[in-house]
N, C-alpha and C positions, 0 to 999 in steps of 0.2 A: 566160733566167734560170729555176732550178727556181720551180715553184708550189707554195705552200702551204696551209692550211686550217686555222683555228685557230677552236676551241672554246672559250667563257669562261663561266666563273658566275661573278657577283659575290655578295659573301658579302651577307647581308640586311642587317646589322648594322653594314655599311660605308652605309648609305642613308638619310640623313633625310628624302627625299621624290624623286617620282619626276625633278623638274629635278635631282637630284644627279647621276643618269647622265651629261648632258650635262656638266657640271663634269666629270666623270672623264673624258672621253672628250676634252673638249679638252687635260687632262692627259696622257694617255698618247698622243695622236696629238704630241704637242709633244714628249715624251721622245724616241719615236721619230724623228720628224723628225732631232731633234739629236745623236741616237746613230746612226741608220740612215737615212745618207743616203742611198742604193743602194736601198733598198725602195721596190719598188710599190706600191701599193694599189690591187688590183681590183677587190672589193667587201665590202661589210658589212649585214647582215641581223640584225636580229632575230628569234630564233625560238624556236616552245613545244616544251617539254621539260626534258630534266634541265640543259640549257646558257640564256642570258641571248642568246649573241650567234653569230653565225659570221663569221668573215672570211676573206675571199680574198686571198693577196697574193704578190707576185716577191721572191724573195730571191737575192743570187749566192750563197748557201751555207746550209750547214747550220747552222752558227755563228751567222750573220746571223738565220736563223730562231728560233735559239733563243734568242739576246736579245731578240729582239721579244717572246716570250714571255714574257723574265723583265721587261721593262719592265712589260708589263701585269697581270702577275702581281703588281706594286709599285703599282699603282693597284687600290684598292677590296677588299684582299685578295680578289683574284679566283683560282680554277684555271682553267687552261687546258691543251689538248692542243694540240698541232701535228701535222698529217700533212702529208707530201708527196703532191704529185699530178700525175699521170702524164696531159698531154690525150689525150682518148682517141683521136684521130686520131695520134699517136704512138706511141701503145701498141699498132691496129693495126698500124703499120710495124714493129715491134717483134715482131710475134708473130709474123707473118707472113716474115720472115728467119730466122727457127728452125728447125731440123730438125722435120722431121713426125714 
């Protein structure tokens, strides 16, 4: 299944304190579950900068990916990005079968 990579800020103004995350978060892991049965979850990080969260996860499609987006995107008025990603022992094989 392609990999993904999804980027989130929760808006401040969705938070009455910091246990509210965990409230959102069993939220939108439960939407997903019930919408996107086929999704992986790899991993999830929180991290500093202009984003709250990063996650890792398998999706069979691009569709698949981009509901998981907009699920989250329904929890906390958050933004989000999704990239696809390429393991890079693949993307070797990949480059490496192209003309020179």
């Amino acid at each position: 299944m392609p990999t993904f990579i999804m980027l989130t800020r929760v808006a401040a103004e969705t938070l009455r304190s910091p246990h509210a995350l965990e409230d959102l978060e069993r939220k939108a892991v439960g939407a997903i579950r019930a919408q996107c049965p086929h999704v992986k979850w790899l991993s999830s990080y929180a991290v500093l900068g202009p984003y709250d969260y990063l996650d890792i996860f398998e999706a069979p499609d691009i569709d698949t990916a981009t509901k998981v987006s907009t699920l989250i995107r329904t929890h906390g008025r958050s933004y989000s990005e999704v990239w696809a990603a390429t393991d890079w022992e693949k993307f070797k094989q990949m480059i490496h079968a192209m003309p020179a």
